[in-house]
N, CA and C atoms as an extended XYZ file, in Angstrom:
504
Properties=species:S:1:pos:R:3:atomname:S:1:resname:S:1:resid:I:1 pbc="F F F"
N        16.435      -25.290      -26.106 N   UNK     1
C        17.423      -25.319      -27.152 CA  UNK     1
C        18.232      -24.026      -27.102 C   UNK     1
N        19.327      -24.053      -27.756 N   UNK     2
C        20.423      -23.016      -27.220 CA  UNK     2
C        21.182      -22.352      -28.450 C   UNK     2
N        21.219      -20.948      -28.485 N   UNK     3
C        21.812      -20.796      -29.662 CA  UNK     3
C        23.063      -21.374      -30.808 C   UNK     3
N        23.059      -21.217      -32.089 N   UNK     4
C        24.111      -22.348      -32.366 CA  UNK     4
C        25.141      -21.149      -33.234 C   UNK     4
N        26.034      -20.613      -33.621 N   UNK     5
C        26.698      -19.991      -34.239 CA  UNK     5
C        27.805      -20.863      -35.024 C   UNK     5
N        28.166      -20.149      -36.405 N   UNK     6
C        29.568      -20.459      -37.155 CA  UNK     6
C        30.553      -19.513      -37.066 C   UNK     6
N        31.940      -20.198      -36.773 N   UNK     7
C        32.988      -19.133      -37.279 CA  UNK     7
C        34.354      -19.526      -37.912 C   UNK     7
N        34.194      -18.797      -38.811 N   UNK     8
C        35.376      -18.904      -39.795 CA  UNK     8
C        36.477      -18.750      -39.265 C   UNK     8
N        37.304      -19.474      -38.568 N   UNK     9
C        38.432      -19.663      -37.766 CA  UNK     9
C        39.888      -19.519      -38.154 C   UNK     9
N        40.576      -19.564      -37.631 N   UNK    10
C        42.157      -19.027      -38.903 CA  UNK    10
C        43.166      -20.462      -38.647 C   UNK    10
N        43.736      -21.466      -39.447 N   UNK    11
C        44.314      -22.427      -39.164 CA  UNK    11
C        45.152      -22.589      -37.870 C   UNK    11
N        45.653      -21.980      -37.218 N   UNK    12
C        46.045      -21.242      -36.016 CA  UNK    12
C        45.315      -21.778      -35.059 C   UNK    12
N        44.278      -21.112      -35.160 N   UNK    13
C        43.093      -21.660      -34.465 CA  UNK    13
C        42.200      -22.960      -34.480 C   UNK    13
N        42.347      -23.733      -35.381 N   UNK    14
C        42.181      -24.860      -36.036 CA  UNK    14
C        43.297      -25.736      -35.263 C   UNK    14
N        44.442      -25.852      -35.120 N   UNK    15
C        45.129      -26.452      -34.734 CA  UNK    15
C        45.140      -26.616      -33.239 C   UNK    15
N        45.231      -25.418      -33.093 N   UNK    16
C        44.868      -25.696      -31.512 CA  UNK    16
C        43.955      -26.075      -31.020 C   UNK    16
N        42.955      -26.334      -31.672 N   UNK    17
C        41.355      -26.922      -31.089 CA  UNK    17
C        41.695      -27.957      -30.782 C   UNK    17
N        42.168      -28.513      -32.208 N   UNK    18
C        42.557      -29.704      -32.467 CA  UNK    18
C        43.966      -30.103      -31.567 C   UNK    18
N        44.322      -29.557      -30.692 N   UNK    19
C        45.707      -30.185      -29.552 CA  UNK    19
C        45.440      -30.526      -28.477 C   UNK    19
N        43.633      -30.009      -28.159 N   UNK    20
C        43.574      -30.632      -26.958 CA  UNK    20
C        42.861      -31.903      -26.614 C   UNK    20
N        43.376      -32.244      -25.677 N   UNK    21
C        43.116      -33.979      -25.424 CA  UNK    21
C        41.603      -34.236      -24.777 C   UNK    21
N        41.370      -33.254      -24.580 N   UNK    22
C        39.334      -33.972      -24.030 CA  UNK    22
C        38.593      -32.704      -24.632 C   UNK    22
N        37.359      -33.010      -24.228 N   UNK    23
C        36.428      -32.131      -24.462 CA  UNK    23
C        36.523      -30.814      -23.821 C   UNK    23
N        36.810      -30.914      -22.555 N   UNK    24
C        36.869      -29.487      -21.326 CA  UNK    24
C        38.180      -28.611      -22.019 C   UNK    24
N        39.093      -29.059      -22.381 N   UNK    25
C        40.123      -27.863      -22.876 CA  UNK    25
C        39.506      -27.334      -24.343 C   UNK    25
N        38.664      -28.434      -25.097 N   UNK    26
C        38.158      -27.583      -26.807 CA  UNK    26
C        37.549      -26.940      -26.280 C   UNK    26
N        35.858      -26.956      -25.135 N   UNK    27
C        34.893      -26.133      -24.864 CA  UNK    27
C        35.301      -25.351      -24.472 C   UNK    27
N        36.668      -25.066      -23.978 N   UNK    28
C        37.139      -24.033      -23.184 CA  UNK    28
C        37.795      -22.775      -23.782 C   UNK    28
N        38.526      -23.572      -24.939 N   UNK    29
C        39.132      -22.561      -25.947 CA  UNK    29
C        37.571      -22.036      -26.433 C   UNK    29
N        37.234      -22.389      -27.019 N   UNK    30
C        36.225      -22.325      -28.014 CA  UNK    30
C        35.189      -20.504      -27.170 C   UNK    30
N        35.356      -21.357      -26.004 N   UNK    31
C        34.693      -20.023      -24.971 CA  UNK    31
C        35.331      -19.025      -24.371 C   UNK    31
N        36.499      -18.927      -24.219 N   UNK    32
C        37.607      -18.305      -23.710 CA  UNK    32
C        38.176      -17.538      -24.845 C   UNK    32
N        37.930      -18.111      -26.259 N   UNK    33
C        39.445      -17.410      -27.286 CA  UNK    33
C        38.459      -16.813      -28.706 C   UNK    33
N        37.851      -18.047      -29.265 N   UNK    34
C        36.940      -17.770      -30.173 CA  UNK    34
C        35.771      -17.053      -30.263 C   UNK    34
N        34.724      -17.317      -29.024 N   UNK    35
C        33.517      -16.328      -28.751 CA  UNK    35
C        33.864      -15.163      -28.227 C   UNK    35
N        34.982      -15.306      -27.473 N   UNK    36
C        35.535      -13.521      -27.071 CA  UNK    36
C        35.883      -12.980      -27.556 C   UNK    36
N        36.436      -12.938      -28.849 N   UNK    37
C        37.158      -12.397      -29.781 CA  UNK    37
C        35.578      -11.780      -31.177 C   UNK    37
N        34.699      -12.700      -31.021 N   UNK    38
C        33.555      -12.233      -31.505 CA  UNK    38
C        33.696      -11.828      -32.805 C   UNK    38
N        34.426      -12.287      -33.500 N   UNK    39
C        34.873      -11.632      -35.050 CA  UNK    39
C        33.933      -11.299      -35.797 C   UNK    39
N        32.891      -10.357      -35.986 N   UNK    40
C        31.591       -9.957      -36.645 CA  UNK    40
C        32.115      -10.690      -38.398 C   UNK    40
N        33.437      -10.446      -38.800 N   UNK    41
C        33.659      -10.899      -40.401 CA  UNK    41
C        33.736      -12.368      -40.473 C   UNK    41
N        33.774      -12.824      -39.356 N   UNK    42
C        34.059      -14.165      -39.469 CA  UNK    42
C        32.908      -15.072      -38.457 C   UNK    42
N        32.021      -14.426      -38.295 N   UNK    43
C        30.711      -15.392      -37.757 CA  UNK    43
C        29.838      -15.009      -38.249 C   UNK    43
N        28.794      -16.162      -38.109 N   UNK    44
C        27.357      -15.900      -38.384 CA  UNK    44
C        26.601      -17.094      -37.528 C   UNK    44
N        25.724      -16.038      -36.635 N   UNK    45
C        24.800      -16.783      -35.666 CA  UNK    45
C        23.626      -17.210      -36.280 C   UNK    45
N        23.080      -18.379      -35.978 N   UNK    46
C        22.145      -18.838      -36.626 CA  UNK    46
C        20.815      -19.246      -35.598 C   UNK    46
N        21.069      -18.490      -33.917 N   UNK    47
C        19.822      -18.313      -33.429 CA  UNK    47
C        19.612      -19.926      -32.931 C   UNK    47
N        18.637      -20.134      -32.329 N   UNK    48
C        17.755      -21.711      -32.834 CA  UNK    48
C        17.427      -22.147      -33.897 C   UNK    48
N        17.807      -21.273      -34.955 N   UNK    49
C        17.527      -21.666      -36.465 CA  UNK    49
C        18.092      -23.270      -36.909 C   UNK    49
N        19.490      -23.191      -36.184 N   UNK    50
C        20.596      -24.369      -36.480 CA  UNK    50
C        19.849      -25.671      -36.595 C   UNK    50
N        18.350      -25.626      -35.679 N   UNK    51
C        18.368      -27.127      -35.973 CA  UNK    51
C        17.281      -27.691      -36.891 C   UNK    51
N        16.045      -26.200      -37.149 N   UNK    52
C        15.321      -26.878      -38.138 CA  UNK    52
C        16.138      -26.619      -39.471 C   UNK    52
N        17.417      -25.574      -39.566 N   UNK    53
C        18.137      -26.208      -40.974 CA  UNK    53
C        18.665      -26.902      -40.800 C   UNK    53
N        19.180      -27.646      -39.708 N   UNK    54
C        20.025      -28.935      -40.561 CA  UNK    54
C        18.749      -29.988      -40.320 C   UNK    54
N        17.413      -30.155      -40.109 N   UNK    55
C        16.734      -30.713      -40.586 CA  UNK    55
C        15.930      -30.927      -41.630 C   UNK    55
N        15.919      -29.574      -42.428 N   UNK    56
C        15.714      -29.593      -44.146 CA  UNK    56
C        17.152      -29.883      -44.149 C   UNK    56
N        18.226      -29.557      -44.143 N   UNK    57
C        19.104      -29.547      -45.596 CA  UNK    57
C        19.457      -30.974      -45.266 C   UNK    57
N        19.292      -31.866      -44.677 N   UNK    58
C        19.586      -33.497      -44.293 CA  UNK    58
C        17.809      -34.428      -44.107 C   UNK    58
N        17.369      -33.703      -44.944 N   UNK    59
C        15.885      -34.381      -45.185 CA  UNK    59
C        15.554      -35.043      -43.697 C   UNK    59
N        15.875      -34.780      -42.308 N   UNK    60
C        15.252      -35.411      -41.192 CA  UNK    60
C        13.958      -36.203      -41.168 C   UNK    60
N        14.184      -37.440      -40.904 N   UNK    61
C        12.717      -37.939      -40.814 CA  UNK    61
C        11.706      -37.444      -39.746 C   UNK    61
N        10.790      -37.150      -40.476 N   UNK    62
C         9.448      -36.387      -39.413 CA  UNK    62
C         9.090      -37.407      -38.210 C   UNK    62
N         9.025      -36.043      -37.417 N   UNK    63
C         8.690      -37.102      -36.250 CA  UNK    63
C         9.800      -37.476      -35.254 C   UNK    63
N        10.644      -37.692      -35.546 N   UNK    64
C        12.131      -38.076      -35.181 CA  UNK    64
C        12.575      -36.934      -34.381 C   UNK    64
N        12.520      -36.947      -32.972 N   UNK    65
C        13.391      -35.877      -32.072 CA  UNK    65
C        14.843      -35.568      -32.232 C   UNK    65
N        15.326      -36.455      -31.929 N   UNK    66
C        16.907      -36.653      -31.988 CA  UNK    66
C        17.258      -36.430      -33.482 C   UNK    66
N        18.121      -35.368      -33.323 N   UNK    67
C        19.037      -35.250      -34.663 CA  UNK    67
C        20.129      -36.519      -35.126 C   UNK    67
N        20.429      -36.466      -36.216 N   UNK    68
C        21.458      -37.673      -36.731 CA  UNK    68
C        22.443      -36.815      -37.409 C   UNK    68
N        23.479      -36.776      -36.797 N   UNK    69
C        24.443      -36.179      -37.091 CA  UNK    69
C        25.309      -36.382      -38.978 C   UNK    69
N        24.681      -38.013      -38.885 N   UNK    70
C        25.392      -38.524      -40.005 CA  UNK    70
C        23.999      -38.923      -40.915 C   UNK    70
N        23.038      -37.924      -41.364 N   UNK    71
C        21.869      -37.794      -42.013 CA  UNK    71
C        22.524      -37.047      -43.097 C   UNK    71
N        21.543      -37.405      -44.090 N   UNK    72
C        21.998      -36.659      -45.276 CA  UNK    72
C        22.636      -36.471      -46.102 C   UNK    72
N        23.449      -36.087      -47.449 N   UNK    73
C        24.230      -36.226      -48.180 CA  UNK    73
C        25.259      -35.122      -48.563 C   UNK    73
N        26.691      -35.413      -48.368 N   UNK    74
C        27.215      -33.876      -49.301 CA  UNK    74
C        26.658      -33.354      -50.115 C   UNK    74
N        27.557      -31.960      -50.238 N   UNK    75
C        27.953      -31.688      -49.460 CA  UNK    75
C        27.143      -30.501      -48.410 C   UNK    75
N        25.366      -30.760      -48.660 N   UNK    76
C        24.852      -30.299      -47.525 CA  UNK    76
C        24.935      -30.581      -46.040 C   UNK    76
N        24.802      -31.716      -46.178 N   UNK    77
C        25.276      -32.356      -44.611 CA  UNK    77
C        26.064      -31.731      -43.597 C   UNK    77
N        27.074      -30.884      -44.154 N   UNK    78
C        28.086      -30.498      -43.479 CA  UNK    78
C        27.571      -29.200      -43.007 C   UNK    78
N        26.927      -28.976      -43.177 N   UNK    79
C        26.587      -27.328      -42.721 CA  UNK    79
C        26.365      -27.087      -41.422 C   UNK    79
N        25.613      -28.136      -40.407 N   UNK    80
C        25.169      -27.990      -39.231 CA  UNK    80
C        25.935      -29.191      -38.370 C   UNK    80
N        25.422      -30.329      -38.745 N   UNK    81
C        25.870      -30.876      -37.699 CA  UNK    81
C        26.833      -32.043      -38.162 C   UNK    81
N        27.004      -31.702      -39.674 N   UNK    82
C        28.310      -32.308      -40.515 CA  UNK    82
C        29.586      -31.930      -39.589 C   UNK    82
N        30.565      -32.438      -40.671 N   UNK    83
C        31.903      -32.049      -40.306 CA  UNK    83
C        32.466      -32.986      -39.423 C   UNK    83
N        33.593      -32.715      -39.043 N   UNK    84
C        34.058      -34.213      -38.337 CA  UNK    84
C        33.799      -33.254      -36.505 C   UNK    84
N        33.665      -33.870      -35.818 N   UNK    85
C        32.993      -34.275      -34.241 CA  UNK    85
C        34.262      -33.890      -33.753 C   UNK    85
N        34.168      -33.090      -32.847 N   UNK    86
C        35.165      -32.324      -31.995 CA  UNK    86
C        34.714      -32.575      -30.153 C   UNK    86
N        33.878      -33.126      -29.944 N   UNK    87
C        33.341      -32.810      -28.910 CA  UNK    87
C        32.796      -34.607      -29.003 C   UNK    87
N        33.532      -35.274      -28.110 N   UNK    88
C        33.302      -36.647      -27.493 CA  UNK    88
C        31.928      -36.751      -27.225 C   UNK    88
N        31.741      -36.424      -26.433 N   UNK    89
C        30.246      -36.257      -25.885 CA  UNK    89
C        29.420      -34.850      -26.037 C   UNK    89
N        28.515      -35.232      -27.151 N   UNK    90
C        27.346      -34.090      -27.461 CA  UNK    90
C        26.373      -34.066      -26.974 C   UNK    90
N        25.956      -34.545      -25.376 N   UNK    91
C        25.001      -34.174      -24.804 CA  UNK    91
C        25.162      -32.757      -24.227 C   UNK    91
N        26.012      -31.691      -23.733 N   UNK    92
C        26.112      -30.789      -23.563 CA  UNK    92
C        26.239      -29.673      -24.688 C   UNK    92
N        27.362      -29.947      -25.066 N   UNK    93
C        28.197      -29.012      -26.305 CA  UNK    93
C        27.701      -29.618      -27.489 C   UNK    93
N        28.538      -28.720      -28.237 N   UNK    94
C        28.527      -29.286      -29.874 CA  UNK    94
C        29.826      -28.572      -30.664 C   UNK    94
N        30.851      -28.741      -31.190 N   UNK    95
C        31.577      -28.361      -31.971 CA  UNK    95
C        31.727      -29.528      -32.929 C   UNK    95
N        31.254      -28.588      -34.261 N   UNK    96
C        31.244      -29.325      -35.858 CA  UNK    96
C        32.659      -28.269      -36.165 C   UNK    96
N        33.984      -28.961      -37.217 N   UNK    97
C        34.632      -28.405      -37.790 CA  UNK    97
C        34.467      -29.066      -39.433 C   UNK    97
N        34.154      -27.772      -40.283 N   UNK    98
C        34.206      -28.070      -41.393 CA  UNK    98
C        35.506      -27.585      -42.439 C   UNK    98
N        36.048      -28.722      -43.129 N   UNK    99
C        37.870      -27.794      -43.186 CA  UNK    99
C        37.426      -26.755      -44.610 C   UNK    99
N        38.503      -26.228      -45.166 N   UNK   100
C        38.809      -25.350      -45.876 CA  UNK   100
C        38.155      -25.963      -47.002 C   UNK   100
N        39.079      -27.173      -47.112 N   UNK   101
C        38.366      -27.432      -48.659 CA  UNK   101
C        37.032      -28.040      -49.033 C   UNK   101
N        35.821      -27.877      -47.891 N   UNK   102
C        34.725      -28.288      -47.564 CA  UNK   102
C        33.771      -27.475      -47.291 C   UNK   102
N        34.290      -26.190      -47.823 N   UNK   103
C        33.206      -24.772      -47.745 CA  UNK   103
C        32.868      -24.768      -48.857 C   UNK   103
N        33.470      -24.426      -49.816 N   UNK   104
C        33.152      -23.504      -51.334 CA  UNK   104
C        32.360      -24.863      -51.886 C   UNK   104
N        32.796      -26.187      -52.003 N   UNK   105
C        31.541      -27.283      -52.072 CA  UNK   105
C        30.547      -27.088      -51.508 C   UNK   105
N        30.032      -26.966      -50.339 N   UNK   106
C        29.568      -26.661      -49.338 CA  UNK   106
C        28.174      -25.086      -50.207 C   UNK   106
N        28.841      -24.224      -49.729 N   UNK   107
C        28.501      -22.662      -50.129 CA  UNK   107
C        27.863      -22.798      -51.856 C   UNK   107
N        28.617      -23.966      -52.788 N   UNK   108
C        27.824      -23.989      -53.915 CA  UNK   108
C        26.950      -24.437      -53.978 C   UNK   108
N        26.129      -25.561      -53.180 N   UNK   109
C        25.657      -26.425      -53.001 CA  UNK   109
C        24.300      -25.505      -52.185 C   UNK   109
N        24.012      -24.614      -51.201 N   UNK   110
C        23.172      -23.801      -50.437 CA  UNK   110
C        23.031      -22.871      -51.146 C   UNK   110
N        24.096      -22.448      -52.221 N   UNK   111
C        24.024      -21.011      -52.915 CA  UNK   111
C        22.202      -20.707      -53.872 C   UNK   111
N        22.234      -22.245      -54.470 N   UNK   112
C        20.557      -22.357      -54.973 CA  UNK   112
C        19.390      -22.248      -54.497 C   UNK   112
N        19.840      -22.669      -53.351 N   UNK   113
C        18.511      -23.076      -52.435 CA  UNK   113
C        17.417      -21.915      -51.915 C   UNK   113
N        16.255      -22.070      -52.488 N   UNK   114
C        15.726      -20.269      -52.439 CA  UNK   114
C        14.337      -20.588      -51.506 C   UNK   114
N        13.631      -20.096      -51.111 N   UNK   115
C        12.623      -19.606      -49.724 CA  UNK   115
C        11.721      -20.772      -50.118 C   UNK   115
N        11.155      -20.733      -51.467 N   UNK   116
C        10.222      -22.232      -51.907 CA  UNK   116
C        10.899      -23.400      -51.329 C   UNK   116
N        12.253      -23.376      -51.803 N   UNK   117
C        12.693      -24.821      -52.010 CA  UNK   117
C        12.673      -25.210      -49.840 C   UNK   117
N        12.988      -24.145      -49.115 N   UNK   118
C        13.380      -23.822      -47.444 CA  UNK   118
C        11.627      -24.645      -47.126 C   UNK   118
N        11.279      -23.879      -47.548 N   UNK   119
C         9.666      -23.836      -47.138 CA  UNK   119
C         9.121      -25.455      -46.779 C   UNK   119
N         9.304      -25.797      -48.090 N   UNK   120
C         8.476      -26.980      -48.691 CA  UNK   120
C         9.693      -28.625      -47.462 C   UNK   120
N        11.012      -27.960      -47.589 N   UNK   121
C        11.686      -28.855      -46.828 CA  UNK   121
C        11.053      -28.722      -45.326 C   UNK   121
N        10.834      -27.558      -45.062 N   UNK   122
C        10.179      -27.355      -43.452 CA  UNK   122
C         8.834      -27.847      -43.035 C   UNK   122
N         8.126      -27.929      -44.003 N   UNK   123
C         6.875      -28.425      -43.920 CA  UNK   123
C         6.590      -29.808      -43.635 C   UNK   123
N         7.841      -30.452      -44.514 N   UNK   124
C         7.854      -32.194      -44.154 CA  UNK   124
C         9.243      -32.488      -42.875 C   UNK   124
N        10.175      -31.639      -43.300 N   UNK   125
C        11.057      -32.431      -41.896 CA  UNK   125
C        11.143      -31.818      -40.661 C   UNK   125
N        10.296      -30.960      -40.042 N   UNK   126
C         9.740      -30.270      -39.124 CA  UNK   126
C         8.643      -30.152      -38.863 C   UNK   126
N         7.823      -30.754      -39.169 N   UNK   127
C         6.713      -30.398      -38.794 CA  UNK   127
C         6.200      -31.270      -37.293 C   UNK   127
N         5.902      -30.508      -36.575 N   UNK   128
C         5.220      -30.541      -35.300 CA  UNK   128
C         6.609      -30.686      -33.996 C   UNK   128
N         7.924      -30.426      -35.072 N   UNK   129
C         9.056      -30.845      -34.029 CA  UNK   129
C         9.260      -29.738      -32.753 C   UNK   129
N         8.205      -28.424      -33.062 N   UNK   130
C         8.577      -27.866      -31.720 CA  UNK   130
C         7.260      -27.115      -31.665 C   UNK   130
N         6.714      -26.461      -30.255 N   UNK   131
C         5.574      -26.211      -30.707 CA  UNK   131
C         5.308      -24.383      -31.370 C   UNK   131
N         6.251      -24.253      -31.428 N   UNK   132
C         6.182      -22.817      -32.588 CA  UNK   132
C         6.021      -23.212      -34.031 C   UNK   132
N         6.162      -24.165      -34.713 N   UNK   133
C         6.300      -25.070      -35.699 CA  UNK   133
C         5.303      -24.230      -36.540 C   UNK   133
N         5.348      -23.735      -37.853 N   UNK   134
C         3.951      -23.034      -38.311 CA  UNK   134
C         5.086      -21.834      -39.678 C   UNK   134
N         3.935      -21.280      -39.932 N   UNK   135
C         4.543      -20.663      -41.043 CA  UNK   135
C         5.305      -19.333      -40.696 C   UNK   135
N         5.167      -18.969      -39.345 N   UNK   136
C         6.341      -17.728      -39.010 CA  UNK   136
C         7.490      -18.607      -38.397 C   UNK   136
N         7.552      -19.573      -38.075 N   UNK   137
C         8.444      -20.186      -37.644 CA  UNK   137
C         9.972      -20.286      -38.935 C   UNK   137
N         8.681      -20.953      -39.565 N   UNK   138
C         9.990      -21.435      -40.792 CA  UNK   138
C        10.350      -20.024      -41.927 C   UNK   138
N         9.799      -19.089      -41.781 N   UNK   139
C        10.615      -17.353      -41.963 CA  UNK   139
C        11.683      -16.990      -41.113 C   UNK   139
N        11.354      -17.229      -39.905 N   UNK   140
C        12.618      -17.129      -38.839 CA  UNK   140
C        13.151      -18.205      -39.426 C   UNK   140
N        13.638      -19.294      -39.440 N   UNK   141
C        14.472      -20.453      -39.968 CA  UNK   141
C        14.958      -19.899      -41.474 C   UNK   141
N        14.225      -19.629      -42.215 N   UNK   142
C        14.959      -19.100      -43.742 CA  UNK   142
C        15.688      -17.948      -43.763 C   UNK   142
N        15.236      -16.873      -42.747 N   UNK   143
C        15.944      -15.745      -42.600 CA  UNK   143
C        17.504      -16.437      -42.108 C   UNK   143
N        17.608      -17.067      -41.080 N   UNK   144
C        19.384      -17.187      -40.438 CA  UNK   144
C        19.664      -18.255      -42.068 C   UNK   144
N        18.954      -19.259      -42.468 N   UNK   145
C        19.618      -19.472      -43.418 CA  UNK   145
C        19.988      -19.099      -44.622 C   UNK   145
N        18.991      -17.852      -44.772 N   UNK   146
C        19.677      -17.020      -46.229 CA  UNK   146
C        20.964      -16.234      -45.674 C   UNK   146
N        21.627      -15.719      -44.315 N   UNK   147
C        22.417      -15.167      -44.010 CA  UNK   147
C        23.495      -16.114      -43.774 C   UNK   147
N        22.766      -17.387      -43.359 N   UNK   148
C        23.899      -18.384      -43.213 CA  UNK   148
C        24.493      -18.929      -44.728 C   UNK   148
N        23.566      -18.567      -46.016 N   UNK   149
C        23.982      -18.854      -47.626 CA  UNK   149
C        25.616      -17.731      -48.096 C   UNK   149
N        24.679      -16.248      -47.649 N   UNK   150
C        25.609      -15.519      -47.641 CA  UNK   150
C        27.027      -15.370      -46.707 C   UNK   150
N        26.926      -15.867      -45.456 N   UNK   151
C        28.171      -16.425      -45.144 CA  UNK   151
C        29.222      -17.295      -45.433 C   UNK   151
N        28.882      -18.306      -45.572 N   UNK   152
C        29.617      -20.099      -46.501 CA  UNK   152
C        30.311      -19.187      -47.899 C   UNK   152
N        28.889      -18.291      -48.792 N   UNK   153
C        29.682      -17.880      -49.934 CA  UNK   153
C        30.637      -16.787      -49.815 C   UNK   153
N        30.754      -15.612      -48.309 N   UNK   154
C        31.423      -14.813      -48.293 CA  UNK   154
C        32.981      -15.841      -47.658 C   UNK   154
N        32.820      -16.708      -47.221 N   UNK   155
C        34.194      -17.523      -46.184 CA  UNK   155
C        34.758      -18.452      -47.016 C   UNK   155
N        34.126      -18.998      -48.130 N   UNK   156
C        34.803      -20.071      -49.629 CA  UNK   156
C        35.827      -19.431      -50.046 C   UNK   156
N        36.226      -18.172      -50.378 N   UNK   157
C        37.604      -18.047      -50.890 CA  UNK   157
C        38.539      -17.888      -49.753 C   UNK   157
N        38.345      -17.383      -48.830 N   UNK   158
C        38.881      -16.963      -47.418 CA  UNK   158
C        39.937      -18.109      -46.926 C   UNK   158
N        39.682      -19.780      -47.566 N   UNK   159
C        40.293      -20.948      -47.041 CA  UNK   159
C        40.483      -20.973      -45.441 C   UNK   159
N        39.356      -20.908      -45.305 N   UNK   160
C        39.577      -20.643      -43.460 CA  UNK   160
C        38.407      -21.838      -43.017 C   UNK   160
N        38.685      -22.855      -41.903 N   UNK   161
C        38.115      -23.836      -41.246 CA  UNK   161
C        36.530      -23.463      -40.811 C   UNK   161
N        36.006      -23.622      -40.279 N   UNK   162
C        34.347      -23.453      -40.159 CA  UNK   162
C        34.056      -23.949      -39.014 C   UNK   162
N        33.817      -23.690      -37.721 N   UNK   163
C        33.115      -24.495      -36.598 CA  UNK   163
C        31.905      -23.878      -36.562 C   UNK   163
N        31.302      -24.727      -36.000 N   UNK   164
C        29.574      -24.575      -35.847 CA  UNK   164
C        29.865      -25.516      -34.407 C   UNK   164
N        29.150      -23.967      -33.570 N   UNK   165
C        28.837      -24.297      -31.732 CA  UNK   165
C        27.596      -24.295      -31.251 C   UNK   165
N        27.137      -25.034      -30.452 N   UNK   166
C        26.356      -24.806      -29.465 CA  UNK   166
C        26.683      -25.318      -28.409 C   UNK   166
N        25.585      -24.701      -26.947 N   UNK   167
C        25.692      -25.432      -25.737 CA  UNK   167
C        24.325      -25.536      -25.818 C   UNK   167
N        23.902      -27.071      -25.739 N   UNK   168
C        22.560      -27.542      -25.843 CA  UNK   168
C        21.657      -27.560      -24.002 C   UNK   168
């Protein structure tokens, strides 16, 4: 599994993702313009964390390898592997774009969510999904997602687009 990062992107940048006609010119920007540019105010890496949270915050059924992109309910859903699909084929890549007006919903919605509530979701929709699986596991997993809480709520007034990457 492969690291997954967010970044708060500038409409600019949003548009142009959005101009190109296949997958090889988005993965390309995305690697060429956005990760090089590395904006420390406007990302937050989330490690391998990305996938046991979006398997609490989209209640994943245990047991179940394969993620479901379309699991779960607003406006948590959108955090990981929400958002509308940028990337045709997600056996390699992954680009999630979440728009402007789909953060601060978003960011209110994670803003509650505290280490009990992380815990108790990790215990049932992760459990045995990798074999680090255990109670330091899901500390590493709450740690990128309390930074990933404080990101969503630092990028909600900002009105700036949201991608969430990986190369799987």
């Amino acid at each position: 599994m492969r690291r997954g990062a967010h970044f708060a992107i500038t409409p600019a940048q949003r548009e142009t993702l959005l101009s190109f006609a296949d997958d090889e010119g988005r993965w390309d920007y995305v690697r060429s313009v956005i990760e090089v540019e590395w904006d420390r105010k406007h990302l937050q890496e989330t490690d391998k964390a990305w996938d046991p949270i979006h398997r609490c915050l989209t209640e994943h059924p245990p047991g179940v390898e394969e993620l479901d992109p379309d699991a779960g309910t607003p406006p948590l859903n959108l955090c990981i592997m929400g958002g509308r699909q940028l990337m045709e084929d997600e056996y390699d890549y992954i680009i999630r774009l979440i728009e402007p007006e789909q953060v601060s919903p978003l960011a209110e919605a994670m803003w509650p969510l505290d280490e009990e509530w992380f815990a108790r979701k990790y215990r049932v929709h992760c459990k045995d999904a990798w074999p680090e699986y255990g109670e330091e596991h899901c500390g590493y997993a709450w740690a990128y997602f309390e930074d990933l809480k404080y990101f969503f709520r630092r990028m909600a007034p900002r009105g700036r687009p949201i991608i969430f990457t990986v190369a799987l």
